[in-house]
C-alpha positions as CSV (number, residue, x, y, z in Angstrom):
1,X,-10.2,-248.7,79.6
2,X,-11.2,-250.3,82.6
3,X,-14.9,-249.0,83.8
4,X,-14.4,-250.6,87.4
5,X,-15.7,-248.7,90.6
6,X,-11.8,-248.1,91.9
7,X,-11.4,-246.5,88.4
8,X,-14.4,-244.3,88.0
9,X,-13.3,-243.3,91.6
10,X,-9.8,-242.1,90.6
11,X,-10.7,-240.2,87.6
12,X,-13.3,-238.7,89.9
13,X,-10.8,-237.4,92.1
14,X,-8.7,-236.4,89.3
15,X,-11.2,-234.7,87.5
16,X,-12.1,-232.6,91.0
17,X,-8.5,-232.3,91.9
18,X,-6.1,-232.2,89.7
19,X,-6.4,-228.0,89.4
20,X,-6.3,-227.6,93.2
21,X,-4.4,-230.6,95.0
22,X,-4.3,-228.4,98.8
23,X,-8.3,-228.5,98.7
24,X,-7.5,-232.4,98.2
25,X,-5.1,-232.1,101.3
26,X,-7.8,-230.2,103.4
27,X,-10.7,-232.7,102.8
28,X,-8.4,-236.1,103.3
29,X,-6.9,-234.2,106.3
30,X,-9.9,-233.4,108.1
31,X,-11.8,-237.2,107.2
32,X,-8.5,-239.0,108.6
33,X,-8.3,-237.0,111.6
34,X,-12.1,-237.5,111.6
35,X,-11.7,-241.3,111.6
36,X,-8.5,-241.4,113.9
37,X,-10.5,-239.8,116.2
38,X,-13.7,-242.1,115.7
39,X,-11.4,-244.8,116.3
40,X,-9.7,-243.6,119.0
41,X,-13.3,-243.1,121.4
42,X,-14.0,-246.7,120.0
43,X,-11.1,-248.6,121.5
44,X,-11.9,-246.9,125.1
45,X,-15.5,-247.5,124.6
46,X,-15.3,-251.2,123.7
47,X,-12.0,-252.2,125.9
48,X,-13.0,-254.5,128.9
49,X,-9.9,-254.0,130.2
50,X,-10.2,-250.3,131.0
51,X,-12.5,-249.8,134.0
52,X,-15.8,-247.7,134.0
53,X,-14.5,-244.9,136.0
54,X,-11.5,-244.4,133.6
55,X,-13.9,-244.5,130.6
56,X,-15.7,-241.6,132.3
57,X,-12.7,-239.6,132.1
58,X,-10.9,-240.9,128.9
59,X,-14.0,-240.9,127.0
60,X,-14.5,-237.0,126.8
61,X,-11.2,-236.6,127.0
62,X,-10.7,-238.4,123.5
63,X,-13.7,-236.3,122.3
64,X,-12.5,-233.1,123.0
65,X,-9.0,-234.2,121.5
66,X,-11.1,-234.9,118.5
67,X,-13.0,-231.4,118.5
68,X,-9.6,-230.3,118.2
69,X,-7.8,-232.0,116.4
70,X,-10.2,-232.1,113.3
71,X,-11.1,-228.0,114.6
72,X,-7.7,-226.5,114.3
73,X,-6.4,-228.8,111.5
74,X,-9.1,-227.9,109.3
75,X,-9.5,-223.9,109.7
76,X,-5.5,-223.9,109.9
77,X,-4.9,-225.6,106.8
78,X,-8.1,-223.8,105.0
79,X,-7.7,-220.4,105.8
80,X,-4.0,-221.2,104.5
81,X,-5.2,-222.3,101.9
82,X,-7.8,-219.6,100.9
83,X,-5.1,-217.1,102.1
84,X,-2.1,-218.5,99.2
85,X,-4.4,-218.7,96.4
86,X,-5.8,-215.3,96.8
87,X,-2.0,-213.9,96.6
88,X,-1.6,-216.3,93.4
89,X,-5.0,-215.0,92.0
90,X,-4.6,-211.3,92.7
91,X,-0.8,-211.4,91.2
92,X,0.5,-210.4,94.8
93,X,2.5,-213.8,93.9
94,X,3.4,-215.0,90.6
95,X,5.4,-217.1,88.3
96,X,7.5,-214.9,86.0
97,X,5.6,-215.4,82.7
98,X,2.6,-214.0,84.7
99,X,4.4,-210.7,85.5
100,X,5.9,-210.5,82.5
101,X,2.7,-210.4,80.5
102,X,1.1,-207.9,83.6
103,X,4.6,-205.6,82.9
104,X,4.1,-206.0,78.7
105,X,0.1,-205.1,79.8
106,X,0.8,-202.4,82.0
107,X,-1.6,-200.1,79.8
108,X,-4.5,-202.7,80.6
109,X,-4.0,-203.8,84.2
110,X,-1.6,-200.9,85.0
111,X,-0.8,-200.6,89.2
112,X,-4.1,-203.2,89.9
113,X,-1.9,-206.3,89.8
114,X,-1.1,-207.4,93.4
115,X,-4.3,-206.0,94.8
116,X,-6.7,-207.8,96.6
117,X,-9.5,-206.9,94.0
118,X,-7.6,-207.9,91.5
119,X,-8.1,-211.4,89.7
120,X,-6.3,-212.9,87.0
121,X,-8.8,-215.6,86.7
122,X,-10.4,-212.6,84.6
123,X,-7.7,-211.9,82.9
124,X,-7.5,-215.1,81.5
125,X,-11.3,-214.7,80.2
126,X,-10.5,-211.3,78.2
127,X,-7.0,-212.3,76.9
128,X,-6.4,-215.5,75.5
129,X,-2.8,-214.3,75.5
130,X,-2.0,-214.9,79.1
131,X,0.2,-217.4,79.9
132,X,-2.9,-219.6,82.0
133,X,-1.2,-223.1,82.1
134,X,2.2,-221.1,84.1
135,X,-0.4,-219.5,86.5
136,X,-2.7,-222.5,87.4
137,X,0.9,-224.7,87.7
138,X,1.8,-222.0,90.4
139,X,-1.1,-221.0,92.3
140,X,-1.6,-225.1,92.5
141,X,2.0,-225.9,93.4
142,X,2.3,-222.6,95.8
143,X,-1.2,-223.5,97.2
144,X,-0.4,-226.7,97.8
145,X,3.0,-226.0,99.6
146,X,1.1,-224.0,101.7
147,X,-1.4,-226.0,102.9
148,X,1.3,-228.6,104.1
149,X,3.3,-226.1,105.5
150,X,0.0,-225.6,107.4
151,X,-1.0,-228.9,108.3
152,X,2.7,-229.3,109.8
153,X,1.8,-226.4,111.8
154,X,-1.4,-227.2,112.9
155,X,-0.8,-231.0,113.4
156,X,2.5,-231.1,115.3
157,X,2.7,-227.0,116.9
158,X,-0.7,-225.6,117.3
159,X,-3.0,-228.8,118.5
160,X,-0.5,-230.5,121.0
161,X,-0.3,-226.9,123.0
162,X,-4.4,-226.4,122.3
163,X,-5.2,-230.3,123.4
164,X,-3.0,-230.2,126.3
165,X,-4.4,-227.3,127.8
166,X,-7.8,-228.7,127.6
167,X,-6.5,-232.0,128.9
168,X,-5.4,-230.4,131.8
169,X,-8.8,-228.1,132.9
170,X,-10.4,-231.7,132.3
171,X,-8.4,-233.3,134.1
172,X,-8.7,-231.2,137.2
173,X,-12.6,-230.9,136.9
174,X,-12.5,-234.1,136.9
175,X,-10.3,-234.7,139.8
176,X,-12.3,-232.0,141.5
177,X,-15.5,-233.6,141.5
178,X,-14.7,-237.2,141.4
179,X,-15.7,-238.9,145.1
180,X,-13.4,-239.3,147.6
181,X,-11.4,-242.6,147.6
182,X,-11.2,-244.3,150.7
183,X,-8.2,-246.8,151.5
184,X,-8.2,-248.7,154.7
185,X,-10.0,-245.8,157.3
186,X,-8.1,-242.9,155.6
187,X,-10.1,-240.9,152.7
188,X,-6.8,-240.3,149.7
């Protein structure tokens, strides 16, 4: 077995991942938007070709898209997130083996199954019968789904309507304030 840094890497992320792949998606999510962003301020900053003035304006402009992009991305596709694996872990969603064994164990679990106190996670700690590699397949694959679902949403619906909205109130403050400009003898 290779023991190289790139390896031990990988099995890290394996070993932290491999039971809940849309936390994976939230964290990777938020650091790319995080370093899009970072590089995004950086090319305005460090351009020659863009004037002072414009920096002044396109600077916190870029930082504000930032502040949303990484905002809204991140509590969008973690509350998602948190919301589809409580459904999984309550039973309000399940695989069929899972409510098969809840209907066979009606006597033990009875009308709890679906309810937000409800956990199967505990279940699967008092029965040893429960069918735990169907329920952590589904709550990851449904948990998952979701959190694309929700990064789509937040990445292409909810932050271009949020950021442009912003864009626009700077924009006019900015306009608003900025000195006159004076052409000729006429102020524009």
């Amino acid at each position: 077995m290779n023991n190289s840094p790139l390896q031990k890497g990988l099995e890290w992320v394996y070993q932290n991942f491999k039971k809940n792949t849309a936390k994976m998606l939230v964290i990777t999510g938020t650091v790319g938007w995080g370093l899009s962003s970072l590089a995004q301020v950086g090319a305005i900053l460090f351009n020659p070709q863009i004037k002072k003035e414009q920096k002044g304006f396109l600077i916190p402009q870029a930082i504000w898209d930032a502040a949303v992009n990484i905002g809204t991305f991140f509590l969008i596709t973690q509350s998602a997130k948190k919301i589809i694996s409580k459904l999984a872990s309550c039973g309000k969603i399940a695989p069929d083996k899972v409510r098969n064994f809840l209907n066979k164990n009606k006597d033990l679990y009875g009308d709890k199954a679906g309810k937000v106190s409800f956990d199967l996670d505990e279940v699967i700690k008092q029965n040893p019968k429960f069918p735990k590699e169907s329920y952590y397949s589904y709550k990851n694959y449904v948990t998952t789904m979701g959190t694309i679902g929700a990064s789509i949403l937040a990445s292409n619906i909810v932050t271009p309507v949020i950021r442009n909205s912003i864009a626009s109130d700077v924009q006019k403050k900015y306009l608003k304030n900025r000195p006159p400009q004076v052409s000729g003898n006429m102020k524009i």
